[in-house]
Structures are given as C-alpha cells and as structure tokens.
C-alpha positions in Angstrom: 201.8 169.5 231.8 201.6 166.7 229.2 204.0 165.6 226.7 203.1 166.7 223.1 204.4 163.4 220.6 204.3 164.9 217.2 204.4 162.0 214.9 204.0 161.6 210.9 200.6 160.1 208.9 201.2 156.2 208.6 200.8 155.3 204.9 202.1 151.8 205.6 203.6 150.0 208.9 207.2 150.3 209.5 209.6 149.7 212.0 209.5 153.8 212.8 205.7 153.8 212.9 205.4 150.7 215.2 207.6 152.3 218.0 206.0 155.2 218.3 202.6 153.9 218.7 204.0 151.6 221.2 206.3 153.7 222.7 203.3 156.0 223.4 201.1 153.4 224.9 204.3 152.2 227.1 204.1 156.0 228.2 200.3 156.1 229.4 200.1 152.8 231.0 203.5 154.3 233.0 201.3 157.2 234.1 203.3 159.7 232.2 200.9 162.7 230.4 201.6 162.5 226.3 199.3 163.5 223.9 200.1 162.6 220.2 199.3 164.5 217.2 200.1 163.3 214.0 200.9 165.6 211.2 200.2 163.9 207.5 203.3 164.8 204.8 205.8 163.7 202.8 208.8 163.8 205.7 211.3 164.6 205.4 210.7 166.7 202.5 207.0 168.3 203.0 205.8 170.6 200.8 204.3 174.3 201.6 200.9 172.9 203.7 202.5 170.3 205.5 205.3 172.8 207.1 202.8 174.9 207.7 200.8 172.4 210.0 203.7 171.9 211.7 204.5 175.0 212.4 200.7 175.1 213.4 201.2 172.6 216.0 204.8 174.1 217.4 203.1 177.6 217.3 200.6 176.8 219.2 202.3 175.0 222.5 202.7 177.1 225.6 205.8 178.7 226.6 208.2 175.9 228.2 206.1 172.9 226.9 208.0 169.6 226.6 207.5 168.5 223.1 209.1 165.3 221.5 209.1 165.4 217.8 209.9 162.1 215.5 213.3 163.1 213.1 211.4 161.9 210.1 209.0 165.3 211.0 211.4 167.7 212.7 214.8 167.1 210.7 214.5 168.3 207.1 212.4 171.2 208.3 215.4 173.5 210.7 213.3 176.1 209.7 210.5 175.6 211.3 211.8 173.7 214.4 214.6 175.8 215.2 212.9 179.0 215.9 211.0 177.2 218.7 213.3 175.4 220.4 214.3 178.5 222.6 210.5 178.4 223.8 209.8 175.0 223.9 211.8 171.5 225.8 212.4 170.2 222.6 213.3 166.5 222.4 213.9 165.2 218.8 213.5 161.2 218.6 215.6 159.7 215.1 215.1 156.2 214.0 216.7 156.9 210.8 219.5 159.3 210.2 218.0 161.1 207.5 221.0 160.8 204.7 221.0 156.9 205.6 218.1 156.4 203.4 219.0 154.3 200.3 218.8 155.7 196.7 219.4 159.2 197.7 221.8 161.6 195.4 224.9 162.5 197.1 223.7 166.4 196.8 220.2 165.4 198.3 221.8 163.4 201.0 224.2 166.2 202.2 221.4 168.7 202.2 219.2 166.5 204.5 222.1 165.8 206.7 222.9 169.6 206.7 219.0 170.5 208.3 219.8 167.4 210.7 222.4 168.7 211.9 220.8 172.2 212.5 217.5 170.5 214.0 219.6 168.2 216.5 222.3 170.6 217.6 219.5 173.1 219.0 217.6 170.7 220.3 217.5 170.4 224.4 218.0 166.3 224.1 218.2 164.2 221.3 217.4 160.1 221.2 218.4 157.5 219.7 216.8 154.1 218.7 220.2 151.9 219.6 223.7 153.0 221.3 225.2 153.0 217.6 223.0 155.5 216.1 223.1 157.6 218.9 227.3 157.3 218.7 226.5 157.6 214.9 224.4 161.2 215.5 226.9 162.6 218.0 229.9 161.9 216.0 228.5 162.9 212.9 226.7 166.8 213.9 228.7 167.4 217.1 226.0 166.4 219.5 226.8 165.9 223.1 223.0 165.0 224.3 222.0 162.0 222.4 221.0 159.0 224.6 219.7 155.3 223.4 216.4 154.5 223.7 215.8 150.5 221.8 212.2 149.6 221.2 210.9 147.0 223.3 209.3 143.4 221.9 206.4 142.2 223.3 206.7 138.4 224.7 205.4 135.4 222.3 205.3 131.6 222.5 208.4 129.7 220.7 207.6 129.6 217.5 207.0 125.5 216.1 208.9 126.3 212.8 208.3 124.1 210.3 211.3 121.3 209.9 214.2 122.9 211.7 215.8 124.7 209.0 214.2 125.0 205.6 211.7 127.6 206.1 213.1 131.3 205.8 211.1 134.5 207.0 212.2 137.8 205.9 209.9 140.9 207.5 210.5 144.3 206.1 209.3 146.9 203.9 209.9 146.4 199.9 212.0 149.3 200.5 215.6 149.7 198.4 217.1 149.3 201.9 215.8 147.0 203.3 218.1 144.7 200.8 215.7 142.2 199.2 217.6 142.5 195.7 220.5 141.2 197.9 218.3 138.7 199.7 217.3 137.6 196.1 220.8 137.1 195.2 222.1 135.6 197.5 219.1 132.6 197.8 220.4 132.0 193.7 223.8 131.0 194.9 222.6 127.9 197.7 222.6 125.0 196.7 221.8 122.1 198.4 218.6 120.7 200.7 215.1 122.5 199.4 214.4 125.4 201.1 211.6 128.2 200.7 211.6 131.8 201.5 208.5 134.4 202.5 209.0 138.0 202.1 206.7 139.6 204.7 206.0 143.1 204.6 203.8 146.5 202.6 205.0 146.5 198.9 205.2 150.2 198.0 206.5 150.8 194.3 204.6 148.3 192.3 207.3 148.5 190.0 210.1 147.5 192.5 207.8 144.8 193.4 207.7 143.6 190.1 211.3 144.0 189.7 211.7 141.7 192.5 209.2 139.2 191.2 211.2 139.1 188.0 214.4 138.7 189.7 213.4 136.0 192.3 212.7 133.9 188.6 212.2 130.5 189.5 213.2 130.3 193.3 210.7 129.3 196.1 210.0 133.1 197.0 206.6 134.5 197.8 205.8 137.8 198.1 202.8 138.4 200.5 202.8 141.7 201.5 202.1 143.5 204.9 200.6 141.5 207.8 199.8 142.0 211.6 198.5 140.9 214.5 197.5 136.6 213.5 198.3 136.6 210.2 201.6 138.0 211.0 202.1 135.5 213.9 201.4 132.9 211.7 204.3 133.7 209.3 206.8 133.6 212.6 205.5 130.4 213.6 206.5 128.7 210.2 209.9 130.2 210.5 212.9 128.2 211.0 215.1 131.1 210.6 214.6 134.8 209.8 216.6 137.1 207.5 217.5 140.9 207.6 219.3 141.8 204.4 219.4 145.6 205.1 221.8 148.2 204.0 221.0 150.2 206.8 219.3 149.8 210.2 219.3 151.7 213.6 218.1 148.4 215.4 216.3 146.0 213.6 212.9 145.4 216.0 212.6 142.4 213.8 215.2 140.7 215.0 214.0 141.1 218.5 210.5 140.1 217.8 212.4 136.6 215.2 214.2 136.0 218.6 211.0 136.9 221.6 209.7 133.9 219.4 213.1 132.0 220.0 213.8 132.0 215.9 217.7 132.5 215.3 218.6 135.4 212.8 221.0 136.1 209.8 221.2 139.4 209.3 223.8 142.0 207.9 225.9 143.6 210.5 224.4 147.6 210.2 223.5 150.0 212.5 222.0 148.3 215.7 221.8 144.8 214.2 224.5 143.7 216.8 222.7 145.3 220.0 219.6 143.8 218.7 220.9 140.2 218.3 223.0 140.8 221.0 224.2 137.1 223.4 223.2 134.2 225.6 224.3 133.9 229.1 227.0 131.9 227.6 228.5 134.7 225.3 226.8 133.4 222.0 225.1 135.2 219.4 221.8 133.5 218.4 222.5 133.9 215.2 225.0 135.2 212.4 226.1 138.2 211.3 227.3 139.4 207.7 228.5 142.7 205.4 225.7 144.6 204.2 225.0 144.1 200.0 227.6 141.4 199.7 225.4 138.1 198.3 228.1 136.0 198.2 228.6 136.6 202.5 225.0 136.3 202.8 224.6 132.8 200.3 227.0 131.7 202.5 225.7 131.9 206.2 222.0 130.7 204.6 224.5 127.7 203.4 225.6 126.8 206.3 222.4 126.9 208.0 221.0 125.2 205.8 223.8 122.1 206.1 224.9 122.7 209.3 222.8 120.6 211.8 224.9 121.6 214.4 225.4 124.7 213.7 221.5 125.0 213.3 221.2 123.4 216.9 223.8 125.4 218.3 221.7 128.9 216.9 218.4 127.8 218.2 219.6 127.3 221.7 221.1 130.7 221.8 218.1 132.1 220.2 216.6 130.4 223.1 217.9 131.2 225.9 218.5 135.2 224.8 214.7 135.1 224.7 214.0 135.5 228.1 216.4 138.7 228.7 214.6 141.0 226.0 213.7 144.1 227.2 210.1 144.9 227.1 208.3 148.4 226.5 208.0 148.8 229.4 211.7 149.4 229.8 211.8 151.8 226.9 209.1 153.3 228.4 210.9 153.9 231.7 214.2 155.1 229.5 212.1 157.4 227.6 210.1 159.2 230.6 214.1 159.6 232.3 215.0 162.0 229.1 211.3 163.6 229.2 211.9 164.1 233.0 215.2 165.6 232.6 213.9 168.4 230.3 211.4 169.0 233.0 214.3 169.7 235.9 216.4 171.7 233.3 
C-alpha cells in the first residue's frame, strides 16, 4: 500500500519545502510507493476550510494506511489529527518546532507548542530534520519515538569564488528568523579590506524588506530575492564565504549545499548548524561558529575572515575536504523508508 505525504501549498521556496519535494523523489527512485497531496492553508494556523480539507484527506485513507504528515500541517491542528491516529500509521515529519518561530507572543507560542505536543505524543513515530531537534522534540513533549532524518545536498563543482575572501553569500528567506537585521549589523561594525554581501532568497513582507533596505544604509548589500536552479548556482559560484545569521534552525540545508560547493560557512550556532557543518577527516570545522543575535560575535568572525589569510586558507581546506563525505538523498531516503518500514511491521 503506498505511502500518503501530506504536505502544505508552497507560496515561496524554503528550506521545509525543498526537502519534501526532494525527500519524495529520493523515495520513488528507491522504489518505495508515496503519493503526495498537498493541502493549501495558512499552517499552522488554518482557518475553517483548510482543516476541513485536511480532515478530508485523513478521512478518507483506509484503515491501517501509513500516512506521513509535515508538522507545519499536522501540529497546530490535534484536533483533527489525533482522532485518526488510532486508524491510521501515522508518522509526523517537523522541520520547525512550531513555538521556535520568531516574533511569536509568548501566549501564542505556548498554545502551538501545547497542540504539538498533543499531535506528536499520539503519533506512531515522529522525525526529525537533525539529532538536536529530535533531542529538542523528545525532551520538550515527552516523546520517546523521534528519530533524525538530515536532508541530503546534491553534489556540485567547487565553486571559483571571486578573490578568496571578499564576496559574502547569505541564502535564506527575509524571514525575522532567519537573522538578516543581525547580519546587517554586524557587516556595520567591519572594518577593514572592501567586501560585498548578496542576500539571496523570497522577500515576503515588503515592508521588512524595506526595513532592511533602510537599515543596510550605505553598505555593499544587495537584495535580489529568490533564485534556483542557474541563477542560484551562479550566486554560489561568486561566493568566497557564506553566512547563516539565524535565530533558529533545525539544520541549515544551506550550509550543506555553501560546503557540497566547497564554500566555508559562518553561521550562528542553533539547532543543527553544528551537525550540518559538522568536520574534516582531520577534526576541523570548515568554518566558524557564533551565538545567535549577538552582532558584535558575528562582526567579529566576518573580521577575521576577512584579515585572516590563514585562517581563510585553513577554512577552505576543511570546507574542502568535508565536501566529499556529505550525505546525499539518497541516504535520507534510505533513513526515511527504515521509519516508514517500521510502521509497516508494527
């Protein structure tokens, strides 16, 4: 019997978006049944129609179906989930906790981590994007059955960067957590050799993005919005170094894809940033790790890479030689199906 993949509507790319669409073709080209239906809403906090399609799609599986159900879709809605997950193999995937997103109110956030809680802790099996979230998710609703899944990066050429150091590349949604205000920051305080910075990635509120813009002031920042496929290539092969400013992350898939290209990272040290960057044969981290919203910590590493030629050197061969040791999708693939074949055998 297949796999049902019930996913949310994709407004804009993002990290969550990207790995299920891989993860699922990782799954067919492994042989492994899945059929994906994608259920458009404003997750995790739908209104009236969009829990009822849900409950459409959850109503309408056969008895003992294996279903595997994004967090973003299944969490805020207990609900609706919970009554089914005596019927159904329910496997509940979270790339986000839900009260981790930035800007929410403290009453707001509690509520959403309440309904996680509920959604998780009836669930059959519950995954994880890195082995901190899923330590995260166990410590924080008492669940014993969360296992790591990471997203896989595809393979690239090196990337030819542009002089060695002065080129930075940040990739991420103009999202409030994804950090650029701290990015921003953080590039006023260095001072020193000429450097320039692209911000890569879909803008969102226009009036954040403008917020930005105005805060950036002078500096050598541009703006360009989402890319893919070339014209996303293109900006990694003008990288010298890529930044991740984020107050919160469960992995970081950029980081894997700054280093499948052999482009060291600075990045703040949230989540699965660690796991992502991980080491070199040699014990080395291909790149540097700081506190999350502190600009002065983050001024400083982009200092130092910026007038550290051995440092810079030292970074670049790490980045190198982790390169080659970057699990593919296919291996997420494989990790996944183990779960998926686990709540068959129950």
């Amino acid at each position: 019997m297949s796999t049902v993949f019930v996913v949310p509507a994709a407004d804009a790319p993002s990290g969550g978006h990207v790995y299920d669409e891989r993860l699922a073709r990782a799954l067919a080209a492994a042989g492994r049944p899945l059929r994906t239906v994608t259920v458009p809403g404003a997750w995790p906090r739908p209104d009236a129609t969009a829990r009822a399609r849900l409950a459409g799609v959850l109503d309408g599986l056969p008895d003992r179906s294996t279903v595997l159900l994004d967090g973003l879709v299944a969490c805020g809605v207990p609900e609706v989930v919970v009554p089914h997950t005596g019927r159904l193999r329910t496997v509940v995937l979270v790339h986000l906790p839900l009260a981790e997103e930035t800007g929410l109110s403290p009453g707001t956030a509690r509520d959403l981590s309440e309904r996680e809680g509920r959604v998780l802790r009836a669930a059959a099996d519950v995954v994880a994007t890195s082995a901190a979230t899923a330590a995260d998710l166990a410590a924080r609703h008492g669940v014993a059955r969360v296992h790591s899944v990471p997203p896989g990066v595809d393979p690239a050429p090196p990337s030819p960067g542009t002089d060695g150091a002065s080129q930075l590349l940040c990739v991420a949604s103009l999202t409030p957590r994804k950090g650029h205000d701290v990015l921003l920051d953080a590039l006023a305080l260095v001072r020193g050799p000429a450097w320039s910075c692209e911000c890569v990635g879909p803008f969102g509120d226009p009036g954040r993005v403008a917020a930005l813009r105005a805060r950036a002031g002078p500096l050598p920042v541009r703006f360009t919005g989402a890319r893919t496929g070339l014209a996303l290539q293109a900006a990694y092969d003008a990288a010298d170094l890529v930044v991740l400013p984020s107050r919160a992350e469960t992995y970081g898939m950029v980081v894997a894809e700054a280093l499948a290209r052999a482009v060291p990272v600075v990045a703040t040290s949230v989540g699965g940033v660690s796991e992502a960057l991980g080491r070199d044969p040699y014990g080395r981290r291909p790149g540097l790790l700081v506190a999350p919203e502190d600009p002065t910590a983050l001024g400083d590493a982009l200092r130092r890479w910026l007038t550290d030629e051995s440092l810079r050197e030292r970074l670049r061969d790490a980045a190198r030689l982790r390169r080659p040791n970057l699990a593919g999708w296919k291996e997420a693939a494989r990790a996944m199906a183990a779960v998926l074949d686990r709540e068959v055998s129950r």
